[in-house]
PyMOL CGO cylinders between C-alpha atoms (Angstrom):
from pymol import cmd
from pymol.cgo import CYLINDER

trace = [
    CYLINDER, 0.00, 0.00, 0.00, 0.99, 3.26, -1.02, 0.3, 1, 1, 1, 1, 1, 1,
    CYLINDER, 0.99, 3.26, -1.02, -0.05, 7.07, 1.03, 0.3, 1, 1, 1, 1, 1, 1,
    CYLINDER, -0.05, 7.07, 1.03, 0.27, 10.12, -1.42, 0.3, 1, 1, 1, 1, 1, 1,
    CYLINDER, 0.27, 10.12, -1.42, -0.65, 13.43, 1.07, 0.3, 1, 1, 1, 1, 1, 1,
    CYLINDER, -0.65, 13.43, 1.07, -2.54, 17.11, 0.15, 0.3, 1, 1, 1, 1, 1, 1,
    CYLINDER, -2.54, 17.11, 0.15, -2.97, 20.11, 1.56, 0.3, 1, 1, 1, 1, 1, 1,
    CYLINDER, -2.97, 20.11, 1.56, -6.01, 22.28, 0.73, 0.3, 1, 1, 1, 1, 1, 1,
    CYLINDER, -6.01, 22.28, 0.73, -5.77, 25.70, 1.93, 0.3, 1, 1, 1, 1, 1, 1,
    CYLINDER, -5.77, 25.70, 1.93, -9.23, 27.23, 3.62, 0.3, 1, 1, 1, 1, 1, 1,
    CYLINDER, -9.23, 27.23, 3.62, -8.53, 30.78, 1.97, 0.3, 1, 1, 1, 1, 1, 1,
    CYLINDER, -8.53, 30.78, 1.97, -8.25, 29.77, -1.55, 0.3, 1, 1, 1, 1, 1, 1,
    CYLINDER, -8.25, 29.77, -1.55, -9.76, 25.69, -2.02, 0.3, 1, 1, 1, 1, 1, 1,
    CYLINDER, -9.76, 25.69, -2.02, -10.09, 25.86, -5.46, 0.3, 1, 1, 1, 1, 1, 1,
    CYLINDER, -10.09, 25.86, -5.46, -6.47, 25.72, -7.18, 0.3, 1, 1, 1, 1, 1, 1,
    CYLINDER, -6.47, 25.72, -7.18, -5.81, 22.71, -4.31, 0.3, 1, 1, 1, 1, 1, 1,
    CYLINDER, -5.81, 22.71, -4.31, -9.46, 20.86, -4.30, 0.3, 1, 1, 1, 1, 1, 1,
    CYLINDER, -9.46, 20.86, -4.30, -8.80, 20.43, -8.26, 0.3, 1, 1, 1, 1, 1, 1,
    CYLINDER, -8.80, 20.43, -8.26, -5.68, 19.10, -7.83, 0.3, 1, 1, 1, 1, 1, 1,
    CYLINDER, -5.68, 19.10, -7.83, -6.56, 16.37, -4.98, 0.3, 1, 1, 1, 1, 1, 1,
    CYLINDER, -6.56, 16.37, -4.98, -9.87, 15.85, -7.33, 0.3, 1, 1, 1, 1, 1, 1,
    CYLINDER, -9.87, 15.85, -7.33, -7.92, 14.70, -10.41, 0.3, 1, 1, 1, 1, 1, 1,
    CYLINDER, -7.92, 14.70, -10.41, -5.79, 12.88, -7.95, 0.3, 1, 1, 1, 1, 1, 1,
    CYLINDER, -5.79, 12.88, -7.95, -9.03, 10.84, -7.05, 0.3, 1, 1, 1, 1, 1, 1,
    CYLINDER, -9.03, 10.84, -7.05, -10.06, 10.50, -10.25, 0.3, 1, 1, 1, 1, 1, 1,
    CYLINDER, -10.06, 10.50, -10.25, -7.09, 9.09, -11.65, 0.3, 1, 1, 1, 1, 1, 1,
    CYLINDER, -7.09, 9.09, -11.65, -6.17, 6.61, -8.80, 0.3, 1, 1, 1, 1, 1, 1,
    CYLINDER, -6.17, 6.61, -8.80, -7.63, 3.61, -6.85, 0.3, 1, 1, 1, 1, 1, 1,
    CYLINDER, -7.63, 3.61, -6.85, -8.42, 4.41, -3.39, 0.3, 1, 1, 1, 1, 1, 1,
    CYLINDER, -8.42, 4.41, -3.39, -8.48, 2.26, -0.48, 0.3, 1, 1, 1, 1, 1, 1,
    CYLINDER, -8.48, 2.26, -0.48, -8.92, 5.10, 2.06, 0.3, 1, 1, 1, 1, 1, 1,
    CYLINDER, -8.92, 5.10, 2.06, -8.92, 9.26, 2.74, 0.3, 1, 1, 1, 1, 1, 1,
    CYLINDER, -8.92, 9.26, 2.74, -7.99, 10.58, 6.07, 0.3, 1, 1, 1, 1, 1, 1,
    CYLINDER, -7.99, 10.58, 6.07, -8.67, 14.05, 6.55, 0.3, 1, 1, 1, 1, 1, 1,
    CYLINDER, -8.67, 14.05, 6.55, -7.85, 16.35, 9.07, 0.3, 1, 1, 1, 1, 1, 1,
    CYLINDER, -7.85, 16.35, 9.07, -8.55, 20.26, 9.90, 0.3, 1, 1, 1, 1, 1, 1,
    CYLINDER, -8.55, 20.26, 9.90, -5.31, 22.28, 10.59, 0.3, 1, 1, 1, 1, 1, 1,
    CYLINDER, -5.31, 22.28, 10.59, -6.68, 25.44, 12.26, 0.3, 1, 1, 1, 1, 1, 1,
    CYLINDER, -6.68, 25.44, 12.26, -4.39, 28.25, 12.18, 0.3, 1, 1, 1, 1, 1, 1,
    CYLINDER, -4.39, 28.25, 12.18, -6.63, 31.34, 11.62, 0.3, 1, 1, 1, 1, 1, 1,
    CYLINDER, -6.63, 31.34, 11.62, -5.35, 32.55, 8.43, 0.3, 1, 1, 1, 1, 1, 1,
    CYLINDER, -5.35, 32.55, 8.43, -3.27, 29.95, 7.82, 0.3, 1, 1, 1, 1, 1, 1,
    CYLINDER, -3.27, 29.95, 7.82, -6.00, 26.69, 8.56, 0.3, 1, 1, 1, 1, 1, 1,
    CYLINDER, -6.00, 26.69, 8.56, -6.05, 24.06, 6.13, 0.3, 1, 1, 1, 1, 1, 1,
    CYLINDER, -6.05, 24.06, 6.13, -7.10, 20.48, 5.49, 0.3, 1, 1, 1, 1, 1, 1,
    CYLINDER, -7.10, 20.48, 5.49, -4.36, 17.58, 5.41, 0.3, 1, 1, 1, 1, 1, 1,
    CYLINDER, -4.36, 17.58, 5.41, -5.47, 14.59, 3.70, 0.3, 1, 1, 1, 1, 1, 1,
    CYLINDER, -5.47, 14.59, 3.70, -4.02, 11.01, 3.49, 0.3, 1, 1, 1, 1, 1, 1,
    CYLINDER, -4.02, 11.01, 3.49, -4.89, 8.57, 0.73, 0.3, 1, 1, 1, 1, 1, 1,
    CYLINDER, -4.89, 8.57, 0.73, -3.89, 5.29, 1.02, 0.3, 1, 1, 1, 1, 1, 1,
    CYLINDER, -3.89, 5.29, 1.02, -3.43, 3.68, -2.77, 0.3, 1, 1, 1, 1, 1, 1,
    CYLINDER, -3.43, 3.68, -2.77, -3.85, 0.43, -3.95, 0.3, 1, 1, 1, 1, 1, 1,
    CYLINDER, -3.85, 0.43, -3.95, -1.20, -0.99, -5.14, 0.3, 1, 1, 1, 1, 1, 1,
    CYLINDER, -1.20, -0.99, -5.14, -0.68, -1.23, -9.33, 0.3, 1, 1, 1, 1, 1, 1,
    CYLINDER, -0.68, -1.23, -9.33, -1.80, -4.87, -10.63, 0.3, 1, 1, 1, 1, 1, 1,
    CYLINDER, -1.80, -4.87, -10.63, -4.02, -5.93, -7.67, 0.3, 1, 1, 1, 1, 1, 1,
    CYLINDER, -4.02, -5.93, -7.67, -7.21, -7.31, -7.69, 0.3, 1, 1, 1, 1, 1, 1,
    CYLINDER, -7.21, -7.31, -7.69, -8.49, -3.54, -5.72, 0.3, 1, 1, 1, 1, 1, 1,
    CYLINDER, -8.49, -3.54, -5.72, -6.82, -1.43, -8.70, 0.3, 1, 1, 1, 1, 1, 1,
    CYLINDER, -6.82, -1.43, -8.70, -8.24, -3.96, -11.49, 0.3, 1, 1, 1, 1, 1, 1,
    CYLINDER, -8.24, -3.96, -11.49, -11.74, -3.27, -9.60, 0.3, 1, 1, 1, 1, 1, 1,
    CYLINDER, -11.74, -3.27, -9.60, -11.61, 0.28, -9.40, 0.3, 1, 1, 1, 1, 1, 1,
    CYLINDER, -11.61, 0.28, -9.40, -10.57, 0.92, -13.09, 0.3, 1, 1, 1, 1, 1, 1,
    CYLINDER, -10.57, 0.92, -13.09, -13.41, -1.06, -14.18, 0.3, 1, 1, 1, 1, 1, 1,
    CYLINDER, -13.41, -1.06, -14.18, -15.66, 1.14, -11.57, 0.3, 1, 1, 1, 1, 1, 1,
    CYLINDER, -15.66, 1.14, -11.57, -14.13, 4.26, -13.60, 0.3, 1, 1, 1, 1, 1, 1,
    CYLINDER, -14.13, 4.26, -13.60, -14.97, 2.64, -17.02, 0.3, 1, 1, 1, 1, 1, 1,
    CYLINDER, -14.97, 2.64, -17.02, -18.63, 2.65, -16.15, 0.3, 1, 1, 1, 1, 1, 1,
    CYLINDER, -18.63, 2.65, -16.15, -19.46, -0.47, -15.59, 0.3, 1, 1, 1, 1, 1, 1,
    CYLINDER, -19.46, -0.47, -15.59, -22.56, -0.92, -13.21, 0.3, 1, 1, 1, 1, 1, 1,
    CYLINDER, -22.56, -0.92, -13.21, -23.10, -3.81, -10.55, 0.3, 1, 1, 1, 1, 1, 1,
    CYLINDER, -23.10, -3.81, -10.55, -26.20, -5.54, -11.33, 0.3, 1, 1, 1, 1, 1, 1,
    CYLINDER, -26.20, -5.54, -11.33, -29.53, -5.03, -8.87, 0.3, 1, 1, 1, 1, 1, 1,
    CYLINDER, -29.53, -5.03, -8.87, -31.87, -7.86, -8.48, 0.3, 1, 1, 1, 1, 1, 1,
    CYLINDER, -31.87, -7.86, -8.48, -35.56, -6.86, -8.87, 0.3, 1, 1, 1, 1, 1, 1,
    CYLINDER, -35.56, -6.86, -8.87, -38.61, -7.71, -7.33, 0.3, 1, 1, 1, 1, 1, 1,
    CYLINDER, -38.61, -7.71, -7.33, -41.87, -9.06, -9.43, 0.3, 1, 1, 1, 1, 1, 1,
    CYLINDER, -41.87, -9.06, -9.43, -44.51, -6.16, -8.88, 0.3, 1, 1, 1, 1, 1, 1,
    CYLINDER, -44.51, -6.16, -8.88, -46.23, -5.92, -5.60, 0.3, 1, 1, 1, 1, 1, 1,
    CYLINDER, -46.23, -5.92, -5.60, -43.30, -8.47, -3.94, 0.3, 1, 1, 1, 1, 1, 1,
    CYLINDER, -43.30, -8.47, -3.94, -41.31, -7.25, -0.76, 0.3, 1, 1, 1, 1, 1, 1,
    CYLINDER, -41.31, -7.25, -0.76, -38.10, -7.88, 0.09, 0.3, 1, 1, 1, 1, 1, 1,
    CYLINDER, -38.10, -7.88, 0.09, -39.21, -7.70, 3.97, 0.3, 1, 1, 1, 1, 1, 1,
    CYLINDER, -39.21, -7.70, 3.97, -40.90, -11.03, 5.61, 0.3, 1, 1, 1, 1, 1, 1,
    CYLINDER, -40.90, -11.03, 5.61, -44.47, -10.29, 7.01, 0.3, 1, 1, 1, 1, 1, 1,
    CYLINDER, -44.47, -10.29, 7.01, -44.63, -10.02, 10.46, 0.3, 1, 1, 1, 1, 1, 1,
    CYLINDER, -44.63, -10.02, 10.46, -47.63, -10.63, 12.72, 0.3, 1, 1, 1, 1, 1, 1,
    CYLINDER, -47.63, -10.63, 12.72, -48.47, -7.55, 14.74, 0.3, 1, 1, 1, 1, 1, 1,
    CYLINDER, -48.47, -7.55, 14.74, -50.32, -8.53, 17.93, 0.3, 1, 1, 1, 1, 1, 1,
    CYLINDER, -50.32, -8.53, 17.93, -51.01, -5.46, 19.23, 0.3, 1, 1, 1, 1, 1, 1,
    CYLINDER, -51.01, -5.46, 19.23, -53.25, -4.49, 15.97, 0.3, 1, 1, 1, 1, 1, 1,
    CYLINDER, -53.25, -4.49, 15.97, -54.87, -8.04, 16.76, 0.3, 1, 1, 1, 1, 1, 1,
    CYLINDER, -54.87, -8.04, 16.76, -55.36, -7.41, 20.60, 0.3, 1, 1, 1, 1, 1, 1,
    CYLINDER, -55.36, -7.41, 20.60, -56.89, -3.96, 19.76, 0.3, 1, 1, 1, 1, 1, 1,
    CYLINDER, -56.89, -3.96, 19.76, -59.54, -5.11, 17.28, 0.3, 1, 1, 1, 1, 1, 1,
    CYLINDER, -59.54, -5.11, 17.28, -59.90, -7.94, 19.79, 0.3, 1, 1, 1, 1, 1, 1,
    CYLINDER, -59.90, -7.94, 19.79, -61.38, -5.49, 22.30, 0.3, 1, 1, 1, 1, 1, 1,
    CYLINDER, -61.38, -5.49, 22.30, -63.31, -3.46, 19.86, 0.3, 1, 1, 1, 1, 1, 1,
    CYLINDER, -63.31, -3.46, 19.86, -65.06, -6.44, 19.14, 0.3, 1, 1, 1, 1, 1, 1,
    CYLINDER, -65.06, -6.44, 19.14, -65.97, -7.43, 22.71, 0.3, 1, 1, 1, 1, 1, 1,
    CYLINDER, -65.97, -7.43, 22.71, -66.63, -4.11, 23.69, 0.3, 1, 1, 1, 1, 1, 1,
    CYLINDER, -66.63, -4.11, 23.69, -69.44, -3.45, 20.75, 0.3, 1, 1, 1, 1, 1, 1,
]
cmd.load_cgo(trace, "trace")
C-alpha cells in the first residue's frame, strides 16, 4: 500500500481541491484521512490517501468502476417485498377489544 498526502488551503480551495480531485479520479483508493489544521489565516485540510497498489485485484476493480461499468440489482416481481411479514399482535389485541366491547 501506497499514502500520497494534500494540503487544501481554507482561503483559496479551489487551485488545491482540483488538484486532490484529479488525484481521485485518476487513482484507486483504499482510504482518505482528513484532518482540519486550524491556524486562523493559515488553517487548512491535510489529507491522506492510502493507494492500492498497481496490478491488484483492488486497482483492477476500481478501473473497471471508472470505465462505467454498473453492478447488477436484483428486482422484485410487482407488488413483492423484500421484507418477511410479520404478525403484529397489538393491531390483533386492539380489534380484539373493539369487538368485545361493541
Amino acid at each position: 500500500m501506497r499514502y500520497q498526502f494534500f494540503t487544501v488551503r481554507c482561503a483559496d480551495p479551489v487551485p488545491d481541491s482540483e488538484r486532490l480531485n484529479a488525484f481521485l479520479a485518476a487513482h484507486p483508493i483504499l482510504s482518505v484521512d482528513r484532518e482540519l489544521i486550524a491556524d486562523g489565516e493559515n488553517s487548512y485540510w491535510a489529507f491522506c490517501i492510502a493507494l492500492a497498489e498497481s496490478g491488484s485485484a483492488l486497482d483492477a476493480a476500481a478501473s473497471k468502476a471508472r470505465r462505467g461499468s454498473r453492478p447488477t440489482v436484483e428486482t422484485l416481481p410487482p407488488g413483492r417485498s423484500p421484507l418477511p411479514r410479520l404478525p403484529m399482535p397489538g393491531r390483533t389485541r386492539r380489534a380484539t377489544r373493539a369487538d368485545h366491547a361493541a
